[in-house]
N, C-alpha and C positions, 0 to 999 in steps of 0.2 A: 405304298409299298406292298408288294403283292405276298401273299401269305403264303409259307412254305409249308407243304402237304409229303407225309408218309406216303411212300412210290406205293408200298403196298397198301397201303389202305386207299390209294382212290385208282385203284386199277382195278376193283371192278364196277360194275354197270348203275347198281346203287348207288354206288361211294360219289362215283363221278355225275351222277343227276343231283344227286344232296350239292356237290361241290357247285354244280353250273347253277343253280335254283337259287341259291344263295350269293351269288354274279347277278341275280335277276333275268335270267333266263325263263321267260316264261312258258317256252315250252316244255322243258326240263323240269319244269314243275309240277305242270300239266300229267305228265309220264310217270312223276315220281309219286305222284300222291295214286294215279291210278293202280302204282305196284301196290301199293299199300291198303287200297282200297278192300279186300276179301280181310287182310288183317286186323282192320278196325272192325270190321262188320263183324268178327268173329268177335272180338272183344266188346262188341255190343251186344251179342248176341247170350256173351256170358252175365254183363252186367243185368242185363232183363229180366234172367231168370231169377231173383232173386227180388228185385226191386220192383220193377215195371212190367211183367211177363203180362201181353196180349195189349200195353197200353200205347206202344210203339214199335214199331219198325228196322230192325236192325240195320235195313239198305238203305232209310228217311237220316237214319243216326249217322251213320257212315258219311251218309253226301253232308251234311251238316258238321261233321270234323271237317273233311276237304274242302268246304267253305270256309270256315273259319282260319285252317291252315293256309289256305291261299293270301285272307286278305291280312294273316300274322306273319309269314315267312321271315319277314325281316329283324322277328323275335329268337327266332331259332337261334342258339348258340353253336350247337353240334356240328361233328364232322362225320359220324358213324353211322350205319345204321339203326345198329342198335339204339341210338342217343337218338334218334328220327322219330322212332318206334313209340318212345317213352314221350317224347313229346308230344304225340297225336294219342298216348293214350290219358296224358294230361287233360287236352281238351274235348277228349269224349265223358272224361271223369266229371269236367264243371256241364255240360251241356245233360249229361245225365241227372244230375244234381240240380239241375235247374228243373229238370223235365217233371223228375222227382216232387221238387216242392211244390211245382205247378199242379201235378196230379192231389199231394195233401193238402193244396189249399194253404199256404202257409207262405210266407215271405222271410221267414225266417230260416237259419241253415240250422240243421240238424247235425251235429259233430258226429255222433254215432254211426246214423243213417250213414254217410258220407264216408267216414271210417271203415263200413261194412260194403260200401259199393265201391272202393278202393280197392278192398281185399278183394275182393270177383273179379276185379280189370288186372289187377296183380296175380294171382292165380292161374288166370288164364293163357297170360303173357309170359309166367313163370311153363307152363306146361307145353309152350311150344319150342321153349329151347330146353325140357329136361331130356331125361335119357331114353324115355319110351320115344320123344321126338326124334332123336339121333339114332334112334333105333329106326326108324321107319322113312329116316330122312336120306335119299341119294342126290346130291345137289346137281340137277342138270345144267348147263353150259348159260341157263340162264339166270342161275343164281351162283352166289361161291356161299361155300360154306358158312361164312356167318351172316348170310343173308336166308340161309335154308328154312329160319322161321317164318318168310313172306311164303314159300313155298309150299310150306306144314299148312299154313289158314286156308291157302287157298284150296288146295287138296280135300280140306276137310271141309268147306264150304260148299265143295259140288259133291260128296255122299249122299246119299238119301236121308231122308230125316230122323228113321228112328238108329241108323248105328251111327249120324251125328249126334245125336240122344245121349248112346249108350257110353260113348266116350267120353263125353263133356262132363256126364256125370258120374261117372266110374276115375274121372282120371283130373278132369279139371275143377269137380265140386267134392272129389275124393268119396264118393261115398262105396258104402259096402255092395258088395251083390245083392243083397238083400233090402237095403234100403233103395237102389237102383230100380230089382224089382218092383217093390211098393210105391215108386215114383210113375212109373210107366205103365201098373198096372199091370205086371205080366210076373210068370214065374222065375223063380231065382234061374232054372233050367235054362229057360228061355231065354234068358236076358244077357249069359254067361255064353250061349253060343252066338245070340248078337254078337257081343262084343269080339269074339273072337274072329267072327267074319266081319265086323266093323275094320278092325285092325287088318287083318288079310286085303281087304280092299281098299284101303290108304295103302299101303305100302304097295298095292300094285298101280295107284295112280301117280305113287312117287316116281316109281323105276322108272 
């Protein structure tokens, strides 16, 4: 019996690659995991700092979700993006956690640890669909609106390094300007007009 599917939810590009990939369409997988691919990276990118910064690879992390997601697809429940999203940020959560115990030397899981590098995949994930995101997000023909947080990563993924810096931790590890400053090393002055041409240059890579 063939599953009946919301017109609007698989008319756009995403919806309808999730829908074929999950038919076992392996090209359609192929495609779909590629959209996704600056999204994980971003969310690896946040989990590092915190846990693993300098011990791993956020682009080694990322190919190792779309490995994993590849040879799980037929775990997937979902039909949404968002439900896509969550599910690759599942398995970047245990491969980190794995990386994690590998790094302490331990076999054992860590509730805490785990806990705390949950909240950085969460945060992060949370920060590309709040309202500074929606603020800066104009959804081109190749995304529809609730796909615009594949759009946001990727955007922020090709910035330079330090007003990727300045945003991640001004906005997705919340800290103050001043604690900002004190991370990066530079003046609160400094760091405040980073961010301000951080921002000015996402939203010109949006348009």
């Amino acid at each position: 019996m063939t599953e009946q599917r919301d017109p609007d939810e698989t008319q756009t590009r995403i919806a309808k690659l999730i829908a074929d990939a999950r038919s076992g369409d392996q090209n359609a997988l192929g495609e779909l995991l590629d959209s996704y691919r600056k999204f994980v990276k971003f969310l690896a990118r946040s989990g590092l700092h915190h846990h693993l910064q300098g011990k791993a690879d956020p682009s080694d992390l990322a190919q190792e979700v779309c490995i994993a997601a590849h040879e799980n697809m037929a775990d997937f429940r979902g039909q949404t993006p968002e439900e896509f999203a969550g599910w690759l940020r599942g398995i970047l959560q245990n491969i980190l956690a794995m990386h994690l115990r590998k790094y302490l030397g331990t076999k054992k899981r860590d509730p805490r640890l785990e806990q705390n590098l949950n909240a950085s995949l969460a945060n992060a994930s949370g920060f590309l669909q709040s309202k500074i995101a929606a603020d800066v997000t104009s959804p081109s023909q190749h995304f529809a609106r609730n796909e615009a947080f594949l759009q946001l990563a990727e955007a922020i993924e090709t910035l330079p390094e330090h007003y990727r810096e300045v945003i991640v931790l001004r906005h997705v590890e919340g800290m103050s300007f001043a604690d900002v400053a004190k991370t990066m090393g530079k003046s609160v002055d400094s760091v405040e007009k980073l961010w301000v041409r951080g921002l000015a240059k996402l939203r010109t890579i949006m348009t």
